[in-house]
N, C-alpha and C positions, 0 to 999 in steps of 0.2 A: 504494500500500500504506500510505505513510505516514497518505493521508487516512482512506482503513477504520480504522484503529488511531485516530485522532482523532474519529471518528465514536462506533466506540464508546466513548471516553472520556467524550465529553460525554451522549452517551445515559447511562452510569451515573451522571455528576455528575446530570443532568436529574432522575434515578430517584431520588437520594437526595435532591434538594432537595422534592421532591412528594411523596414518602413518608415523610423523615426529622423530627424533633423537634426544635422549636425549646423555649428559654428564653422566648420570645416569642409563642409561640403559646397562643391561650389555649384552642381546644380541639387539644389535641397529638392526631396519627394513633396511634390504639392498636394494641400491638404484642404479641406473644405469640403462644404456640399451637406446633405443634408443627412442627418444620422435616423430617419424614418426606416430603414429599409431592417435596423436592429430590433424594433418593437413588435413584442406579437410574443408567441407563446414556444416554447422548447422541451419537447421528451427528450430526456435523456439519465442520463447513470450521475446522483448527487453520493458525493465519496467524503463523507463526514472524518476530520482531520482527529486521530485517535481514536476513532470509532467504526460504524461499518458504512459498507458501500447499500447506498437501495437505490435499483433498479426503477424501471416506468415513470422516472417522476418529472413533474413539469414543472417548469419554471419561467414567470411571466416577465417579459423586459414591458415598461412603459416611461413616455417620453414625459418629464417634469420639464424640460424649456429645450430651446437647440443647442445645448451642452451640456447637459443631465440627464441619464436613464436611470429609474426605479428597476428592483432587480429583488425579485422575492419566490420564494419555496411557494408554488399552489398548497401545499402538503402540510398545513399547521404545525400537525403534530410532533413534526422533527424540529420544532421550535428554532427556525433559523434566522439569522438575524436580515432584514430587509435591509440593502445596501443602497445611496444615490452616488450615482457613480459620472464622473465629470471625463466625455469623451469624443472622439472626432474623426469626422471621415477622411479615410486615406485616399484618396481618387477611386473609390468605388471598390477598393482593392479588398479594405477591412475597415469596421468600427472597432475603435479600441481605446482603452484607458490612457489617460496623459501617464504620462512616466510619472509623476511626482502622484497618484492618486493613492489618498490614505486609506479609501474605503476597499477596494479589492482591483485586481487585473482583470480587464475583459476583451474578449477577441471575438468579434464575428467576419466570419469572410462571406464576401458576397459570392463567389465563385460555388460553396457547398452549401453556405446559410448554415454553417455550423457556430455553436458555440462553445466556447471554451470559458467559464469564470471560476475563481477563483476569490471569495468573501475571505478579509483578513479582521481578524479580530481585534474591534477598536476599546473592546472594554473586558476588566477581568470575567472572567466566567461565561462569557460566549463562546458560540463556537464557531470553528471557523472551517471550510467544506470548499470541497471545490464542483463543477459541474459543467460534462462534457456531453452536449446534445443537439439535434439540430431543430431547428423553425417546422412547425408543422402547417 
């Protein structure tokens, strides 16, 4: 489990280094547009950090402004924490979390409408899970 949870770390570190803006770069990946295409609903596998993986489960992206998505368990009862999560479209490529974002990493590619999130725990005694699924 531990390695799944490191796996997708480094896939999203991978994602932002290939997608993200450098100081250094002299032609920078252009970024923009509208982050509509990440809202909407996702089955897939939520992998609870220290605890277990449950299958079938969905998870709702909704748009709070043109730089915010809401990102919650449909599934109450795994009591997970609801994250707003500050993010931006890469030329249609992917939505994804600013590098500096406190609340969790998230990746949607437009190419499979898959997504990859990962909620990081902002307060003692939450928890914190990751979930890989795609748009239904």
């Amino acid at each position: 489990m531990k390695m799944k949870l490191m796996y997708a770390m480094v896939l999203a570190f991978v994602t932002f280094a290939f997608v993200g803006c450098s100081k250094d770069d002299d032609n920078p990946m252009p970024t923009g547009g509208s982050i509509d295409a990440a809202v909407g609903t996702y089955k897939g596998k939520i992998d609870i950090i220290g605890g277990k993986e449950v299958f079938n489960q969905i998870l709702v992206v909704t748009k709070v402004d043109d730089k915010r998505i809401r990102v919650s368990a449909q599934n109450a009862d795994l009591k997970l924490p609801v994250r707003e999560i500050q993010v931006s479209n890469n030329s249609n490529i992917s939505i994804q979390a600013m590098g500096n974002e406190p609340q969790g990493n998230f990746i949607y590619t437009f190419e499979n409408k898959g997504l990859i999130f990962l909620a990081k725990r902002t307060e003692e005694g939450q928890l914190e899970y990751s979930f890989e699924g795609t748009k239904q």
